[in-house]
DOLORO-396003 format. One record per residue (C-alpha): residue in one letter; residue number from 1; x, y, z. Coordinates in pm, whole numbers, plus 32768, in hexadecimal, padded with zeros to 4 digits. Example, Ala and Ser with C-alpha at 12.3 -4.5 7.8 and 13.67 -1.06 7.14 Angstrom:
2
NODE/voti/lumtor/xx/yy/zz
NODE/A/1/84CE/7E3E/830C
NODE/S/2/8557/7F96/82CA
END
This chain:
339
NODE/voti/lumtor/xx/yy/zz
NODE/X/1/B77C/39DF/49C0
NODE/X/2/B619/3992/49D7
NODE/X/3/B55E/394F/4B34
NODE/X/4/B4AB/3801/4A9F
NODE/X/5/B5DB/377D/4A51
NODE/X/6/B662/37BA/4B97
NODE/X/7/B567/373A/4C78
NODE/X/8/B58D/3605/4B6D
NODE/X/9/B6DF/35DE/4BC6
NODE/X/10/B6CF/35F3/4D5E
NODE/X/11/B57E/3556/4D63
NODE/X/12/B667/3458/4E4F
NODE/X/13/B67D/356F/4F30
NODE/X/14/B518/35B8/4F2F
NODE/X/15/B48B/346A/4F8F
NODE/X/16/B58B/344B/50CC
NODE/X/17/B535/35A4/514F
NODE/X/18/B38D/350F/5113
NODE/X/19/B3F5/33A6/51C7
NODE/X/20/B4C3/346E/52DB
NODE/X/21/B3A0/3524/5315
NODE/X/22/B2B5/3425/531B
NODE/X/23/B393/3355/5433
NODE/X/24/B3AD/34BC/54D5
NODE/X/25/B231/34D4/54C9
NODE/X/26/B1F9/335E/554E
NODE/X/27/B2CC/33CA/5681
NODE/X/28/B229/34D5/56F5
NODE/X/29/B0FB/342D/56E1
NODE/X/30/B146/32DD/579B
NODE/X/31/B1DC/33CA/58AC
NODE/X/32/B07C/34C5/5899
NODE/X/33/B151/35E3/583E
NODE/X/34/B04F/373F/5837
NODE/X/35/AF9D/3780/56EE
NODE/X/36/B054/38ED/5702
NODE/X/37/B174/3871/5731
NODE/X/38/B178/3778/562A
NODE/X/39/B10C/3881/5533
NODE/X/40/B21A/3964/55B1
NODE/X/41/B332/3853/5584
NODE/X/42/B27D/381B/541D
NODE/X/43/B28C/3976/53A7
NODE/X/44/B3D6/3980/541A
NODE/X/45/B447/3844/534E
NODE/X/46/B3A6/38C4/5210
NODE/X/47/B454/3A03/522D
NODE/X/48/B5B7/397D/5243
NODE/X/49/B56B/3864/513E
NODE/X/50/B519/39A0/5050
NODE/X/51/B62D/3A7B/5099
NODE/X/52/B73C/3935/5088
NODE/X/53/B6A8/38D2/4F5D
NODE/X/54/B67C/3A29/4EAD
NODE/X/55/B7A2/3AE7/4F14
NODE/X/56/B899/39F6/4E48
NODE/X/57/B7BD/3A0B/4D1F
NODE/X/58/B7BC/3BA6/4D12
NODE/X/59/B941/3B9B/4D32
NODE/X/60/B96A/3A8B/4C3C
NODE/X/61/B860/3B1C/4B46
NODE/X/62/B908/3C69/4B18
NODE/X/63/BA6D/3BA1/4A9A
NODE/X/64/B9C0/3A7E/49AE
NODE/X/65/B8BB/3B91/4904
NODE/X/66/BA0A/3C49/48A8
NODE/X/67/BABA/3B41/4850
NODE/X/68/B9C4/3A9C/4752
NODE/X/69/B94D/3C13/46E4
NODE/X/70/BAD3/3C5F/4696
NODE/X/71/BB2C/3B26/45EC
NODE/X/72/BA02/3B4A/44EE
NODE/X/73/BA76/3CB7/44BB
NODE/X/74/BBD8/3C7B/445E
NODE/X/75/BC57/3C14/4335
NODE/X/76/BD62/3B58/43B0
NODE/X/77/BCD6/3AA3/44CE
NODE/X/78/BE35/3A30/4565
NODE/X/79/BE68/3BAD/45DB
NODE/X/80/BD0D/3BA1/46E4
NODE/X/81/BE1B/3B87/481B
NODE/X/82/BE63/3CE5/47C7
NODE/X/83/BD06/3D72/47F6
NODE/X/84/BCD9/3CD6/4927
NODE/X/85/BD04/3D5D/4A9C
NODE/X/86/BD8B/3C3D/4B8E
NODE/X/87/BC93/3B88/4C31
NODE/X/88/BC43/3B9F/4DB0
NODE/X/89/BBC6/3A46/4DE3
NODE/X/90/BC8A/3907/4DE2
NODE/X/91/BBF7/3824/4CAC
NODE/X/92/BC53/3971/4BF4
NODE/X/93/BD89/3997/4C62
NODE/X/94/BDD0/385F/4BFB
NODE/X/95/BD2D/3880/4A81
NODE/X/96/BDD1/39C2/4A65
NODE/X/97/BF18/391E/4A96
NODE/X/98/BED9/37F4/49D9
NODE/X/99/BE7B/391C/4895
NODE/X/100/BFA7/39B8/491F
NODE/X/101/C099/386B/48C6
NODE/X/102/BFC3/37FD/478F
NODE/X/103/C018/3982/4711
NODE/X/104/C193/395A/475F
NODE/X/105/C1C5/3807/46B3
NODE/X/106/C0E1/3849/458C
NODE/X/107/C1E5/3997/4557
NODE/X/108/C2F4/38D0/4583
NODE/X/109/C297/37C6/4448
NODE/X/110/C235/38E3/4395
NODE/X/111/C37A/3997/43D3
NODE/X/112/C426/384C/4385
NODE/X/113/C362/3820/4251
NODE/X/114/C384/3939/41C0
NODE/X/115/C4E3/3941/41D4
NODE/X/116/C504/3816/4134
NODE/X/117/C439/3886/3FEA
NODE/X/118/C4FF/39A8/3FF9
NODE/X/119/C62B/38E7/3FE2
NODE/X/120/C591/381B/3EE3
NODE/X/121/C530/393C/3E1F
NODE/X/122/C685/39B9/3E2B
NODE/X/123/C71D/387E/3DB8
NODE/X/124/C60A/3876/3CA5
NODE/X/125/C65F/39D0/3C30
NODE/X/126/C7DA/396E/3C35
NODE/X/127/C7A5/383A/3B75
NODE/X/128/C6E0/38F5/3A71
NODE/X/129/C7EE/3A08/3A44
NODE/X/130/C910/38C1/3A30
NODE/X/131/C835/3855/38FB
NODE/X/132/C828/3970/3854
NODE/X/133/C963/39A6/3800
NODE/X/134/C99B/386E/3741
NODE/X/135/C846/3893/369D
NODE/X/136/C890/39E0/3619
NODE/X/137/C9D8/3974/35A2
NODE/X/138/C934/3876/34D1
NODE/X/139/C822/3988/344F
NODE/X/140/C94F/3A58/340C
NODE/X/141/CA13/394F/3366
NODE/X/142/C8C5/38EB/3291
NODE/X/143/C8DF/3A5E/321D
NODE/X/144/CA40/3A66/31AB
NODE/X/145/CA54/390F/30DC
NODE/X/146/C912/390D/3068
NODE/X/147/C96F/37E7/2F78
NODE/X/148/C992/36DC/3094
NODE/X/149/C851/3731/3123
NODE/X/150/C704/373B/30A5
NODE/X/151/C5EB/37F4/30B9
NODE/X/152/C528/36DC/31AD
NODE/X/153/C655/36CE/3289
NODE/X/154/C66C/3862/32B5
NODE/X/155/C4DE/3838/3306
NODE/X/156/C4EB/3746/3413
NODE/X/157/C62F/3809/34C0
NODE/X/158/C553/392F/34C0
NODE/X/159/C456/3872/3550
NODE/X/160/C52C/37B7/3647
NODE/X/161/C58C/392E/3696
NODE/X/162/C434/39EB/36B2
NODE/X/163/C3B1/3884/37C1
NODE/X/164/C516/38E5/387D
NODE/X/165/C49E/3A5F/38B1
NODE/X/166/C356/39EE/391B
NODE/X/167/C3DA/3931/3A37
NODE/X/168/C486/3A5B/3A92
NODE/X/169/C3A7/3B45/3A92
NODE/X/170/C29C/3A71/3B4E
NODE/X/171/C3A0/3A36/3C6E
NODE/X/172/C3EE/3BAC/3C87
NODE/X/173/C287/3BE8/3C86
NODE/X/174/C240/3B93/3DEA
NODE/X/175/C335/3C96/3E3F
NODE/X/176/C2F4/3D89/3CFB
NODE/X/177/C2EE/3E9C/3DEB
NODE/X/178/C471/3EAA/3E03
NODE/X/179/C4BE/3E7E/3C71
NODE/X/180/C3BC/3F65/3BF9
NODE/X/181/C3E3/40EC/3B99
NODE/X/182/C2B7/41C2/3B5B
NODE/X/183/C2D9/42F8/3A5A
NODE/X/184/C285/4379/392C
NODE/X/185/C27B/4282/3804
NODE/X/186/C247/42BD/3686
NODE/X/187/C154/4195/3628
NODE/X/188/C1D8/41C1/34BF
NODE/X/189/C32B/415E/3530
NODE/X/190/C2C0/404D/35EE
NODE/X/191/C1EB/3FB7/34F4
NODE/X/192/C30D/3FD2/3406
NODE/X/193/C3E2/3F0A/34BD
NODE/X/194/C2E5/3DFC/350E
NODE/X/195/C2CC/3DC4/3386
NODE/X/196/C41E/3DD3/3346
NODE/X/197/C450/3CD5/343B
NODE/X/198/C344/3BE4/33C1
NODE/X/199/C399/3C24/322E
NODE/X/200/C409/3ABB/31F4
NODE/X/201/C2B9/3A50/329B
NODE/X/202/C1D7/3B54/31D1
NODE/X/203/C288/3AF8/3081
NODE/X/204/C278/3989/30BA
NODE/X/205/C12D/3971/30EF
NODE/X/206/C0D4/3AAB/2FD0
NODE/X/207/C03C/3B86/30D8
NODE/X/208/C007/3CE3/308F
NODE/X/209/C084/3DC7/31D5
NODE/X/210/BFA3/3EF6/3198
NODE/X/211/BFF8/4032/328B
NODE/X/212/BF13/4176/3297
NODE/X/213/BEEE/42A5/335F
NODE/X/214/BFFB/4213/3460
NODE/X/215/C0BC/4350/3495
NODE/X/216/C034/43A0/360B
NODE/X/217/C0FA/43AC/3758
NODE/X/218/C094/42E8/388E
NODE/X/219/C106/42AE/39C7
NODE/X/220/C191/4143/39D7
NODE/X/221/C2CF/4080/3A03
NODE/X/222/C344/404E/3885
NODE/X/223/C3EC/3EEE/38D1
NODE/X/224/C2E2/3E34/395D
NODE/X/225/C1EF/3EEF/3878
NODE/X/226/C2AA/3E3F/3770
NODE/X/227/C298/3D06/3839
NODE/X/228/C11E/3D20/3847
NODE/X/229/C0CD/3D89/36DC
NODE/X/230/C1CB/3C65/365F
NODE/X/231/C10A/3B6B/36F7
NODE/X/232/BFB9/3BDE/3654
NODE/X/233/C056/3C1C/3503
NODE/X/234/C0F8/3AB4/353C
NODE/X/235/BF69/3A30/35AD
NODE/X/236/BEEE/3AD8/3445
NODE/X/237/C00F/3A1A/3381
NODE/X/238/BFFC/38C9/341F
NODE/X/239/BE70/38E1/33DE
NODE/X/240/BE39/395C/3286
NODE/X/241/BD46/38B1/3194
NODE/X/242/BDB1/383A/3059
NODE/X/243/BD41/3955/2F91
NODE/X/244/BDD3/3A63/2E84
NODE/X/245/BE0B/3BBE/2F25
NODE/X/246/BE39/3B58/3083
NODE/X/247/BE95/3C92/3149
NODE/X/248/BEE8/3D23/32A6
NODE/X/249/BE5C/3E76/32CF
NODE/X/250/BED9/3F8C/33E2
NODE/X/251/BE2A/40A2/3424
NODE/X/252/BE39/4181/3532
NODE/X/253/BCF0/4263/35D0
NODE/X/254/BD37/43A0/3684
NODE/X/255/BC61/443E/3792
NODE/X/256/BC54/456D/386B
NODE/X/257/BC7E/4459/3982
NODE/X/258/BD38/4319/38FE
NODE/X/259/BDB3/4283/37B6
NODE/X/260/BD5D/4129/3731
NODE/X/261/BE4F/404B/3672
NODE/X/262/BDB0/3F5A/358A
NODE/X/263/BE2A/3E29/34F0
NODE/X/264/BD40/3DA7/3416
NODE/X/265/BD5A/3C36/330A
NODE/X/266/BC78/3B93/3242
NODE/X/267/BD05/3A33/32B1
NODE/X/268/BC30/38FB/3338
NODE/X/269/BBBF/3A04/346E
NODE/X/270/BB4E/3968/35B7
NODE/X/271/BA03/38A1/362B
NODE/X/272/B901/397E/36E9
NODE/X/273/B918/383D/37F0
NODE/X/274/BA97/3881/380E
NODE/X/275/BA94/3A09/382D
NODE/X/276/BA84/3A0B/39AE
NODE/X/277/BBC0/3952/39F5
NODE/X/278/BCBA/39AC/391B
NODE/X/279/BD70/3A60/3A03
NODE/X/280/BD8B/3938/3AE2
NODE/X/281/BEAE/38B5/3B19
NODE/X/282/BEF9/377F/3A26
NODE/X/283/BDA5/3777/398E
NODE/X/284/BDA0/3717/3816
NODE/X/285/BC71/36F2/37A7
NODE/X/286/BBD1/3650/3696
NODE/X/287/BCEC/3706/3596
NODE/X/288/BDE7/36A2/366A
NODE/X/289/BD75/352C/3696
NODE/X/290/BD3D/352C/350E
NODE/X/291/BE93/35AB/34C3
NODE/X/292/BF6A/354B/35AB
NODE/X/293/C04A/3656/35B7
NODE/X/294/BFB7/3727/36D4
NODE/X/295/C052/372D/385C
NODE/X/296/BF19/37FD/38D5
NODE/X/297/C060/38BC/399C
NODE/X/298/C068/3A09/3899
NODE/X/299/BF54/3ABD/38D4
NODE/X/300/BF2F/3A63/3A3F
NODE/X/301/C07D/3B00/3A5D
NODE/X/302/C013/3C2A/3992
NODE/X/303/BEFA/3C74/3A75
NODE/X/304/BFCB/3C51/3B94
NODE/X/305/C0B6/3D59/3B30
NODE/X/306/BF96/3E45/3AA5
NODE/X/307/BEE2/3E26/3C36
NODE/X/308/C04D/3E7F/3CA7
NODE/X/309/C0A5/3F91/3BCB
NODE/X/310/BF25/4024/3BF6
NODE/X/311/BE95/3FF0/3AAA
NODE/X/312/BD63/3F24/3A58
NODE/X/313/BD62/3E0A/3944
NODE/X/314/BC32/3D83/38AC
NODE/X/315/BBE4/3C9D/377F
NODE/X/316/BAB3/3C8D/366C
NODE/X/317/BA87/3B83/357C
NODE/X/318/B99C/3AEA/34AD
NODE/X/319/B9F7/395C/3431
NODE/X/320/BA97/3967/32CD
NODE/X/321/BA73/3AC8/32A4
NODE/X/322/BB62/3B88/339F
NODE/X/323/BBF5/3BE2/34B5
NODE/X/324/BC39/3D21/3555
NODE/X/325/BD0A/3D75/367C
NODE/X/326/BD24/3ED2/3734
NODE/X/327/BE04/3F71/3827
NODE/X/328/BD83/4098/38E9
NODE/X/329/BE70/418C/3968
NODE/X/330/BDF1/4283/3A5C
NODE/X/331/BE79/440C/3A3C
NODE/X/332/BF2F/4446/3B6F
NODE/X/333/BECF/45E6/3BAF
NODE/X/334/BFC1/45F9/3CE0
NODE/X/335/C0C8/459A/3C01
NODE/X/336/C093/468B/3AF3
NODE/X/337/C088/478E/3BF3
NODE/X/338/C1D7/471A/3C8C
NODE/X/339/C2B8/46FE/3B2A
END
């Protein structure tokens, strides 16, 4: 609360005290009131003027300065009425209960709406779990009478199935917290049962699914490592170039500190222009506008997860060339003391 600004703001005030005077002045000289007495009575009047005028702005001063000084502090802004002491001046009083009901009703809506994504999450999540069991009947059925489907109709049922877990695993991933278990994970195993999953994929489109050096532990949660790995190995399929020897390479770099997955192809790879923002949520980018196959939701979703679960993601590619992905999992020491 600056002084300027205050004197701005009562100047009002400041100019009836002067014009009060002034009559005051007027009087006492039509009626030949003593010079010593009229410099008395003026000394007087200035005094008071200051301390009425001042007083209010030292009590008032001390509440604004920590109001604005708090609410440019916190990170969530809404929660200021917390920091502050009650006020011991009416206009405050009145501002601090005015924050006091804005508080309560903005908690209220976001009580309200929250409850209602939840519910809509739940329903999602329900719906989801109702459609796959008819789904993987018909994946099962395409299995056993192989001779009334074909191979195009098994594809697309995989793929109907693999856009179906998406959804559900980006609706449990606001709440990942309560789904996920952390322990120790063979990456081998994992990696084996991402390309088993995605054989049909690999073998339609002739991609060679390379794995070296994979048998390390880390601490993870195996599911939704499988989750996030499909999605990539998915993102290397869907944008391979049109080439002989197209291949996805894992590797896996150990350290006295962390160990690295790579997935590596030698597909169409990614514009330098695009790198920034594919982890943002339903960006395509120029492959994805070319091809028309991409939702921009996969690898937002596999970022997500990766924040959640405390490993760090990252991408490097160079346009027609490659494009190499890496997990980093840190080495938890506290654990290894603990097992």
């Amino acid at each position: 609360m600056k002084l300027g600004s205050y004197c701005k703001d009562n100047l009002y005030k400041i100019f009836l005290i002067i014009i009060c005077y002034i009559i005051n002045l007027l009087i006492f000289l039509a009626f030949k009131i003593d010079k010593q007495v009229i410099i008395s009575t003026t000394f007087i009047y200035i005094s008071c003027f200051l301390l009425i005028f001042f007083i209010p702005y030292f009590r008032k001063k001390s509440f604004y300065t920590n109001l604005i000084n708090n609410i440019s502090l916190l990170d969530k802004s809404y929660l200021v009425l917390e920091t502050l002491s009650r006020p011991e001046f009416y206009e405050g009083e009145l501002l601090y209960q005015a924050l006091y009901e804005i508080n309560k009703s903005m908690t209220e809506n976001v009580r309200l709406i929250k409850d209602n994504s939840e519910e809509f999450k739940d329903y999602i999540e329900m719906w989801i779990h109702e459609v796959k069991i008819p789904l993987s009947s018909l994946i099962l059925m395409s299995n056993n009478h192989k001779d009334k489907f074909d191979k195009q109709t098994k594809l697309q049922l995989k793929r109907l199935e693999d856009y179906v877990e998406q959804i559900l695993y980006y609706v449990r991933s606001e709440t990942a917290e309560k789904d996920y278990l952390i322990k120790e994970v063979n990456l081998s195993k994992v990696i084996k049962n991402v390309g088993l999953n995605n054989i049909n994929y690999l073998l339609e489109n002739k991609i060679d699914y390379i794995v070296e050096n994979s048998n390390y532990k880390v601490l993870t949660d195996a599911k939704w490592l499988e989750f996030i790995l499909g999605q990539i190995i998915n993102n290397s399929i869907k944008y391979k170039r049109n080439i002989k020897n197209s291949y996805i390479k894992i590797s896996v770099e150990d350290y006295l500190d962390k160990t690295i997955l790579i997935i590596e192809d030698n597909g169409i790879g990614i514009k330098k222009s695009d790198l920034k923002q594919v982890f943002d949520k339903s960006f395509t980018g120029e492959n994805g506008r070319n091809t028309n196959k991409s939702t921009g939701m996969g690898l937002f979703i596999a970022k997500n997860m990766c924040t959640k679960l405390g490993h760090k993601i990252e991408i490097n590619s160079i346009y027609n060339e490659y494009t190499k992905v890496s997990i980093t999992f840190a080495k938890n020491k506290y654990y290894d003391v603990l097992k």
